[in-house]
C-alpha positions as CSV (number, residue, x, y, z in Angstrom):
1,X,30.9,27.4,-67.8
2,X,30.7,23.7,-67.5
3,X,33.0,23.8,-64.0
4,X,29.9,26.5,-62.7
5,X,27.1,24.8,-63.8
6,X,28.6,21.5,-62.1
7,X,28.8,23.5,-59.3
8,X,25.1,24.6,-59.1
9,X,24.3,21.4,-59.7
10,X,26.1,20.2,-56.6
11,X,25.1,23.0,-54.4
12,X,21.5,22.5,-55.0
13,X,22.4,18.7,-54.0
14,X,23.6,19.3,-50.9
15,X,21.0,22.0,-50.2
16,X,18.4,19.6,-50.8
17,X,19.7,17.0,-48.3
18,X,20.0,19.8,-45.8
19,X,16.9,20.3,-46.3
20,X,15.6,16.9,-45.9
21,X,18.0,16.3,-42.8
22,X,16.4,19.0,-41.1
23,X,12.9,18.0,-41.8
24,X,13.5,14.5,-41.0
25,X,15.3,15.4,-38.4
26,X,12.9,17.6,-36.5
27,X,9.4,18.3,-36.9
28,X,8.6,15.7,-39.2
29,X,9.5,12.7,-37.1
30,X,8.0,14.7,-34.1
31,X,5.2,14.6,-36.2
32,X,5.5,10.5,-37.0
33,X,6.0,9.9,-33.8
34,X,2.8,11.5,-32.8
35,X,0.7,9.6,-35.2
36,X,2.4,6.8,-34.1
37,X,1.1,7.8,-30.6
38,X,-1.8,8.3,-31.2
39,X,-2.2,4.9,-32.9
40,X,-1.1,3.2,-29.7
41,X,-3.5,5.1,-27.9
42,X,-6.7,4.6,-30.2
43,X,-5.4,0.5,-29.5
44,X,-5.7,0.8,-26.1
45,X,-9.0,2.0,-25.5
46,X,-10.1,-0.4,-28.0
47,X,-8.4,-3.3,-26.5
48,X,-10.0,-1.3,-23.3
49,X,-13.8,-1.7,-24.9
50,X,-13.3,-5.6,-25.6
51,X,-15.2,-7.5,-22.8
52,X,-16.1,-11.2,-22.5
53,X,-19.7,-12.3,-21.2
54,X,-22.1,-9.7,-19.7
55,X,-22.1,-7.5,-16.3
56,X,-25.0,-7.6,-14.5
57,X,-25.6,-4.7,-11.7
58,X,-28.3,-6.0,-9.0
59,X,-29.9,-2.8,-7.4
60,X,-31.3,-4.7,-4.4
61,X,-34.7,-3.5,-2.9
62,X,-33.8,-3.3,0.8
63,X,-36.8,-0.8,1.5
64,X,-35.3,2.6,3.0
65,X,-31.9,1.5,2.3
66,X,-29.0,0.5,-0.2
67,X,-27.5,-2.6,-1.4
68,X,-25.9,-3.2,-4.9
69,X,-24.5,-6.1,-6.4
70,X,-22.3,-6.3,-9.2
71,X,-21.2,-9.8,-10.6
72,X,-18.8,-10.8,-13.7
73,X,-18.4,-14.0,-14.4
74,X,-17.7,-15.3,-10.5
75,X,-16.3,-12.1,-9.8
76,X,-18.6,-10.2,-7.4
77,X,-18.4,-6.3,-5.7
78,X,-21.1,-6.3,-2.7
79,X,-21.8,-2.2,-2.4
80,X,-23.3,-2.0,0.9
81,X,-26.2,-4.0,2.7
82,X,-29.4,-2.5,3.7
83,X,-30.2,-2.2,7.5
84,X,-29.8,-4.7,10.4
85,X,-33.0,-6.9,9.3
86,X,-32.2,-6.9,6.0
87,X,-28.8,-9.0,6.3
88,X,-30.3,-12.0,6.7
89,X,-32.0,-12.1,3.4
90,X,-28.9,-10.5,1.6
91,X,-27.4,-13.2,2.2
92,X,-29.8,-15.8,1.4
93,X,-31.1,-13.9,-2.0
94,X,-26.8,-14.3,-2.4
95,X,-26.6,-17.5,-1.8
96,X,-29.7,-18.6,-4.3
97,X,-27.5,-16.3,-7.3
98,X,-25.1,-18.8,-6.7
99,X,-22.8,-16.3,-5.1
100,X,-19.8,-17.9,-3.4
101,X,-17.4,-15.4,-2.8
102,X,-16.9,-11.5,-2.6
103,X,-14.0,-10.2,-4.1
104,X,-15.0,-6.3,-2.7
105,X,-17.3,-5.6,-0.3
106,X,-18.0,-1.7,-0.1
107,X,-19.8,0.2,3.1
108,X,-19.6,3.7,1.5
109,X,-20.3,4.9,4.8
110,X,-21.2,4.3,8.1
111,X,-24.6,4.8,8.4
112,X,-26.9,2.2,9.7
113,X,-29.0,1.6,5.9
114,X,-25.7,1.1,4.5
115,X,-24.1,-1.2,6.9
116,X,-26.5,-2.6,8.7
117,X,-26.4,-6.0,7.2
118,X,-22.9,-6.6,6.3
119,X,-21.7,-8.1,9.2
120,X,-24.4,-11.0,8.4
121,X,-22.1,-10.9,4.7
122,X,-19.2,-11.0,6.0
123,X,-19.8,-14.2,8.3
124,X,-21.1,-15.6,5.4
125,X,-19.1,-15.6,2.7
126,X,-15.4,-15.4,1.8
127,X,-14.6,-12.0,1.5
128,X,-11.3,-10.7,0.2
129,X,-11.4,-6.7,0.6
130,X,-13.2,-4.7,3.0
131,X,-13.4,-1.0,1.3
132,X,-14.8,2.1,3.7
133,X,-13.9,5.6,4.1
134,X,-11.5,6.5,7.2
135,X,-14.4,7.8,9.5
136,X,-15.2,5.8,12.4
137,X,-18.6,5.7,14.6
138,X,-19.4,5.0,17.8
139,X,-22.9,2.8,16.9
140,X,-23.1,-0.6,17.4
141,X,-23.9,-1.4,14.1
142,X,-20.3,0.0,13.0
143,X,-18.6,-2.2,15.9
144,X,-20.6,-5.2,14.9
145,X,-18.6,-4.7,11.4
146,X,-15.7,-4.3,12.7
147,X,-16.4,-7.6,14.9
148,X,-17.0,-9.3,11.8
149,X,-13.9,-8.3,10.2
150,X,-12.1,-9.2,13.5
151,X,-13.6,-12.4,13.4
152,X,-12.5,-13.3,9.9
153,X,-9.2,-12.0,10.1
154,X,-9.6,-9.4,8.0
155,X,-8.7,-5.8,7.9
156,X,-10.4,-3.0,6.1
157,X,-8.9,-0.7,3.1
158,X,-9.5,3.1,2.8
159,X,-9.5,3.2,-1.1
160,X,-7.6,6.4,-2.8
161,X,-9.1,8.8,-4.8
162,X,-8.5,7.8,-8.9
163,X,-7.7,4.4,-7.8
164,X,-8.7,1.6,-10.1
165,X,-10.6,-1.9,-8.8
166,X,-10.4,-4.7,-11.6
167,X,-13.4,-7.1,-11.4
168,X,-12.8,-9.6,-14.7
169,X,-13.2,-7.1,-17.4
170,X,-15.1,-4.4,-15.3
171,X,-13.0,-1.3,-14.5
172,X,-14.2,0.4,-11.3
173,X,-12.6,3.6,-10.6
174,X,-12.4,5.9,-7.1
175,X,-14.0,8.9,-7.6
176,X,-14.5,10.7,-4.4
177,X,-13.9,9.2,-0.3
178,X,-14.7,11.6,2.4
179,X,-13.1,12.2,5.8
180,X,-14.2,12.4,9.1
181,X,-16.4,15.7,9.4
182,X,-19.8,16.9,10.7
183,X,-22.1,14.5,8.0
184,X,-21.2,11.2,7.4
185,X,-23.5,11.1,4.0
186,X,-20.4,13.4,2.8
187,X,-18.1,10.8,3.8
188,X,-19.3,8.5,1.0
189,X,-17.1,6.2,-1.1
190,X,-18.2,7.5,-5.1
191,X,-17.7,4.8,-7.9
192,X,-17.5,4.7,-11.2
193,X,-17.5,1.5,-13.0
194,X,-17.2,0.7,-17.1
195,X,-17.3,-2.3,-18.6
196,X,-16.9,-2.2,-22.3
197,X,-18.5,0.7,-23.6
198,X,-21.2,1.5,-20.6
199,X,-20.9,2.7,-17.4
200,X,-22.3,3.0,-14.1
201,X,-22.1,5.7,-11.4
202,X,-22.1,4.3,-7.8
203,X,-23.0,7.5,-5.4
204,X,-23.9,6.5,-1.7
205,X,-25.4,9.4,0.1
206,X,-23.0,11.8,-1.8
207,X,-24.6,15.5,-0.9
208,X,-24.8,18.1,-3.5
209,X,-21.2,19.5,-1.5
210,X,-20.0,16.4,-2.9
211,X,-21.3,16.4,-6.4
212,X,-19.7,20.1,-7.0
213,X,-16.4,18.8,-5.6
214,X,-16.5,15.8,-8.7
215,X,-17.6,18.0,-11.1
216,X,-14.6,18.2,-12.8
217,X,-14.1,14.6,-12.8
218,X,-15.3,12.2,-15.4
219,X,-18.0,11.1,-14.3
220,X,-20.6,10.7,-17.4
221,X,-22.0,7.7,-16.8
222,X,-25.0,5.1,-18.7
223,X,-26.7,4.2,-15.2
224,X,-26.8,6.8,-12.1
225,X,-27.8,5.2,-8.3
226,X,-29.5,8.6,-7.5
227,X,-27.9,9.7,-3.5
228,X,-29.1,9.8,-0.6
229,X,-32.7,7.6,-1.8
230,X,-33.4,10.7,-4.0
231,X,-33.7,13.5,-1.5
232,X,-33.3,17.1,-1.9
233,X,-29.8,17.5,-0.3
234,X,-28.6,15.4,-3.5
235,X,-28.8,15.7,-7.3
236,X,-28.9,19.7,-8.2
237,X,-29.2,20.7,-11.9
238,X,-25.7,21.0,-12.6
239,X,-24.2,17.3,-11.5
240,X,-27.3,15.6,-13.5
241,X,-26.1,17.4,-16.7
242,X,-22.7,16.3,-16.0
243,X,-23.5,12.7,-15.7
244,X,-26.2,12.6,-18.4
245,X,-27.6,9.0,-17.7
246,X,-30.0,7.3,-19.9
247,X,-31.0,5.7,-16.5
248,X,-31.6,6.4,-13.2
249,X,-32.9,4.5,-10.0
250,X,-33.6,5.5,-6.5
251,X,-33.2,3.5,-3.9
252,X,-35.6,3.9,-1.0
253,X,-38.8,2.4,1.1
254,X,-42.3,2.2,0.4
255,X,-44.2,5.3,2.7
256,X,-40.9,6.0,4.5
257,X,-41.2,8.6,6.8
258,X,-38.4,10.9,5.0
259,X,-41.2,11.6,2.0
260,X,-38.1,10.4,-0.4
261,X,-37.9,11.2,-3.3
262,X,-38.6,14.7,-3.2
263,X,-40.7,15.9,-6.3
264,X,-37.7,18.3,-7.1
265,X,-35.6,15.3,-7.7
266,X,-38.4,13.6,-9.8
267,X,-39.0,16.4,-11.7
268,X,-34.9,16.9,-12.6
269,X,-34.8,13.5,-13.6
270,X,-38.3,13.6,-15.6
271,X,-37.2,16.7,-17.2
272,X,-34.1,15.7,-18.7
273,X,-35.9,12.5,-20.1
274,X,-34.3,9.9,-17.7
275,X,-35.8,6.7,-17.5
276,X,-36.3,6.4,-13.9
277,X,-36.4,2.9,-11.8
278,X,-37.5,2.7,-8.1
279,X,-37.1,-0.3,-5.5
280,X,-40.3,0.7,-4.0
281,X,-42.1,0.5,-7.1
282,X,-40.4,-1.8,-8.9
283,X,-38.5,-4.3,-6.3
284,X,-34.7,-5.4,-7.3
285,X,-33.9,-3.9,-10.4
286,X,-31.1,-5.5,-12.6
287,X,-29.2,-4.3,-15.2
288,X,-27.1,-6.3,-17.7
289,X,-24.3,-5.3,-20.2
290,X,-22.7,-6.6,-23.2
291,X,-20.1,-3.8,-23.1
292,X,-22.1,-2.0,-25.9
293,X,-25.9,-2.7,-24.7
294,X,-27.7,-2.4,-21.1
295,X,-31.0,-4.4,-20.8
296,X,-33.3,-3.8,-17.9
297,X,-35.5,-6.3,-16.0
298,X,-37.5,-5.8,-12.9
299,X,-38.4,-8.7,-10.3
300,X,-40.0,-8.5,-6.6
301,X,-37.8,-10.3,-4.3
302,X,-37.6,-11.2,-0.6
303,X,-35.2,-8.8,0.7
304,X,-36.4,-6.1,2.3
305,X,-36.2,-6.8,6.4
């Protein structure tokens, strides 16, 4: 009786560290290691979220046009530059921020109120990437960049879609480039840029074929530049719920001829509770972020040609 019991007492032994073996062995350490994952992960984006100093996005008023500055530190991204008369005073309003150089300087697309001033930037300041889409155009205003760029030794970049930009902490991420096709406003360069917590969506004259093709992208976002200076061809329903700003602001001239923004827009942004700013109405409009907060301030200046 004694030999049998010892031998229970054995077998149960070595069943138990079977047991354990195979839970150790298998889906419990799967199981630690996916905690232990997942740790690392919830680090990251936290290390991601910790940002030094502010970010502070200049929504230029350059009338029927758009030109966007974003600055870090004495990093600086120049997203496009008004028309032909309005280089001049880019660069001077610039120059008086104390800007020295340009680390990217974005023409979304070759239209003439996107790239009309930048040759005027880039004679003026040091600029170390040129970003536009691979379309071309014939216009003088395009060859005058490209004489620019010539003239500096520089060459341009055709970004890739998902790519990421680094400006000091800011993150600025490729969300859509067009190709050549029948309408260069769906050729535009789409950005999306966080820093910290917040986030801004850069849009150029994206069209609402655009929008549904980013749909599925992340593209929520704290501050929207509304496309295309707020017209009807831009900004349907279902991309405004997707991005869900707090803010929004329209780039466009005072009595332009165009009748932009359409009341349709207005009323889509109005409707959803979106704290809309316009150049015409409001001049330059400047946004600043501590990672975690955006503050809004509103000043008329001399750049609209």
């Amino acid at each position: 009786m004694k030999k049998n019991f010892k031998g229970k007492i054995i077998s149960i032994i070595i069943g138990i560290i079977i047991v354990l073996y195979v839970v150790l062995s298998g889906d419990f350490l799967s199981d630690v290691k996916d905690l232990t994952a997942n740790a690392s992960n919830v680090n990251d984006k936290a290390d991601k979220l910790v940002v030094t100093g502010n970010l502070s996005v200049y929504f230029i008023d350059v009338g029927q046009a758009d030109s966007i500055l974003v600055r870090t530190g004495d990093d600086n991204m120049l997203i496009d530059a008004g028309n032909n008369e309005d280089g001049p005073l880019i660069v001077s309003y610039l120059k008086e921020l104390g800007v020295e150089k340009i680390d990217y300087l974005v023409g979304t697309h070759p239209h003439e109120d996107h790239i009309g001033g930048m040759d005027d930037v880039i004679k003026s300041f040091n600029v170390e990437t040129y970003l536009m889409p691979d379309v071309l155009s014939t216009t003088k205003t395009f060859e005058d960049v490209l004489d620019a760029l010539y003239s500096k030794n520089l060459s341009y970049e055709v970004p890739e879609e998902k790519k990421i930009y680094n400006l000091g902490d800011a993150s600025i991420e490729v969300i859509y480039v067009g190709e050549e096709g029948g309408d260069l406003n769906d050729a535009s360069i789409v950005l999306r840029l966080t820093y910290g917590g917040n986030s801004f969506l850069f849009t150029g004259d994206a069209t609402s074929k655009v929008e549904k093709q980013i749909l599925n992208k992340d593209i929520k976002s704290d501050v929207l530049k509304v496309a295309h200076h707020g017209s009807n061809y831009s900004t349907t329903s279902e991309f405004l719920d997707k991005v869900n700003p707090e803010y929004a602001v329209i780039s466009v001239g005072k009595n332009n001829s165009y009748d932009h923004p359409s009341l349709t827009t207005l009323e889509k942004l109005n409707k959803r509770g979106i704290k809309t700013y316009r150049t015409d109405e409001d001049g330059t409009i400047i946004f600043t972020s501590d990672g975690s907060n955006i503050t809004v301030q509103t000043e008329k200046t001399n750049t609209n040609g």
